[in-house]
matplotlib code that plots the C-alpha trace (Angstrom):
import matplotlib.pyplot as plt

x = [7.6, 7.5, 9.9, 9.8, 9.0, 9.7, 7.3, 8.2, 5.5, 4.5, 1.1, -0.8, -3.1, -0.3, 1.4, -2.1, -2.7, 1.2, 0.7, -2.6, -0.9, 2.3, 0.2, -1.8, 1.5, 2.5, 4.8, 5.2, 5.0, 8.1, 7.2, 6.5, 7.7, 6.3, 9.9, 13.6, 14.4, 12.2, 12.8, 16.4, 16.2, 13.2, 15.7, 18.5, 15.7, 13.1, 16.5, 13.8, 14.3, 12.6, 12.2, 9.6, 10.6, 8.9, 10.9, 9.0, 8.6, 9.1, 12.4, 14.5, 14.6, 14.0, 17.1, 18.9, 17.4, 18.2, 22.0, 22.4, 20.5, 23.1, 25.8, 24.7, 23.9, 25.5, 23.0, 20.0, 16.9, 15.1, 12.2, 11.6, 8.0, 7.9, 5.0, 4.7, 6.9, 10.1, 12.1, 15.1, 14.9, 14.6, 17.8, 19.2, 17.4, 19.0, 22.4, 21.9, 21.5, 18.0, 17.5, 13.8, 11.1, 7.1, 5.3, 2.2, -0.6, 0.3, -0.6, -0.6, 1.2, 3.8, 4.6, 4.5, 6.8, 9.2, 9.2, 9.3, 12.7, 14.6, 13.5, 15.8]
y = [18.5, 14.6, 12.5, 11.6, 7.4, 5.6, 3.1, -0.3, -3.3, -4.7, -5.0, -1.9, -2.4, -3.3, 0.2, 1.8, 0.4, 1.2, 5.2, 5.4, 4.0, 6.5, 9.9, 9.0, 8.6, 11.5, 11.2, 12.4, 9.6, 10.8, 8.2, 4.6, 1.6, -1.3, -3.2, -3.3, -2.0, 0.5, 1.5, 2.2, 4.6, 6.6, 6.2, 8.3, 10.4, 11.7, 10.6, 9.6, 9.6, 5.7, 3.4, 0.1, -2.5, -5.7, -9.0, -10.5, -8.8, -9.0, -8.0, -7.8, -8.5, -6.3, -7.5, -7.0, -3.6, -2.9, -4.0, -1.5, 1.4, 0.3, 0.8, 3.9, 5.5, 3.3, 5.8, 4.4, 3.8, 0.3, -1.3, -4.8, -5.8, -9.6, -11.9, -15.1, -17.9, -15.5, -15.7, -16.4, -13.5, -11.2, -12.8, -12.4, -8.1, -7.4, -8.6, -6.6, -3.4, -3.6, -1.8, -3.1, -5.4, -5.5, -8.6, -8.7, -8.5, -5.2, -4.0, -0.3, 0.0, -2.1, -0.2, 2.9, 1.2, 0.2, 3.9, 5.8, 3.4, 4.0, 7.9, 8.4]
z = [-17.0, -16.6, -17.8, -21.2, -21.9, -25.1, -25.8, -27.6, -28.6, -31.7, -30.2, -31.0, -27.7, -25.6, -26.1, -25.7, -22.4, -21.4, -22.8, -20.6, -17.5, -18.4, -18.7, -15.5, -13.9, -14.9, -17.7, -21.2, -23.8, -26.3, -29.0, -29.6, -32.0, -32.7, -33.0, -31.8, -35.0, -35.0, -31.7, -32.4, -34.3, -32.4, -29.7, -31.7, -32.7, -29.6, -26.3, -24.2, -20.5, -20.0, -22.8, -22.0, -24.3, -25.1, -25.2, -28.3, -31.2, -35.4, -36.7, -33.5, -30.4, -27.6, -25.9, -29.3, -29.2, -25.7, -26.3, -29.5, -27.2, -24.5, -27.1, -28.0, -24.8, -21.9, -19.3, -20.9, -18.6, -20.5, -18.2, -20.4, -20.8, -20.8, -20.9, -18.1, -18.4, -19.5, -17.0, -18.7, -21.0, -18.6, -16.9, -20.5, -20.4, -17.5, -18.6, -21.8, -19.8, -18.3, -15.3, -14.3, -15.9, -15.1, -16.7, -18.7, -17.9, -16.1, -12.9, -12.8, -9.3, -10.6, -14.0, -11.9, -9.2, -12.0, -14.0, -10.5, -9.7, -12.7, -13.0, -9.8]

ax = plt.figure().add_subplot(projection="3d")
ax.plot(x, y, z, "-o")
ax.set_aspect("equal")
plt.show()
């Protein structure tokens, strides 16, 4: 069985795209939220193995969301999802506990690259 990937964007076609390009790869989709909030709690509820989280999104942050998941579970695997033109909030991911980002628009080999690297 695959490892299991928790899947955070507010954009409902972003996490489509992310969930087709995680199956093909090989791994299980545990869940998916649509903010840091949200994603909080389905982290307390499914444990995934990966989580990808989005920088941007409604309610809170995915670094804010990626710092209470770090709280909770110091071992946590979070790829952050940023568009162009972030570069300082992925600095900012990375501090919060990050262990990889991929940038949108994604490539397939990249996202891949990324899960594969923090599945080790």
């Amino acid at each position: 069985m695959g490892k299991r990937v928790l899947i955070v964007d507010d954009a409902a076609f972003m996490r489509m795209l992310l969930k087709d390009i995680v199956t093909k790869a090989g791994y299980e989709v545990a869940g998916e939220a649509s903010n840091g909030k949200e994603a909080i709690e389905k982290y307390k509820e499914l444990n995934p193995d990966i989580v990808t989280m989005d920088i941007t999104m409604p309610e809170m942050t995915g670094i804010e969301a990626t710092k209470e998941i770090m709280k909770m579970d110091p071992n946590a695997k979070i790829i952050m999802c940023s568009a162009m033109g972030q570069q300082m909030m992925v600095v900012e991911a990375i501090q919060a506990g990050a262990k990889d980002f991929i940038v949108k628009p994604f490539q397939q080999s990249r996202v891949v690259e990324a899960l594969s690297k923090v599945a080790k």
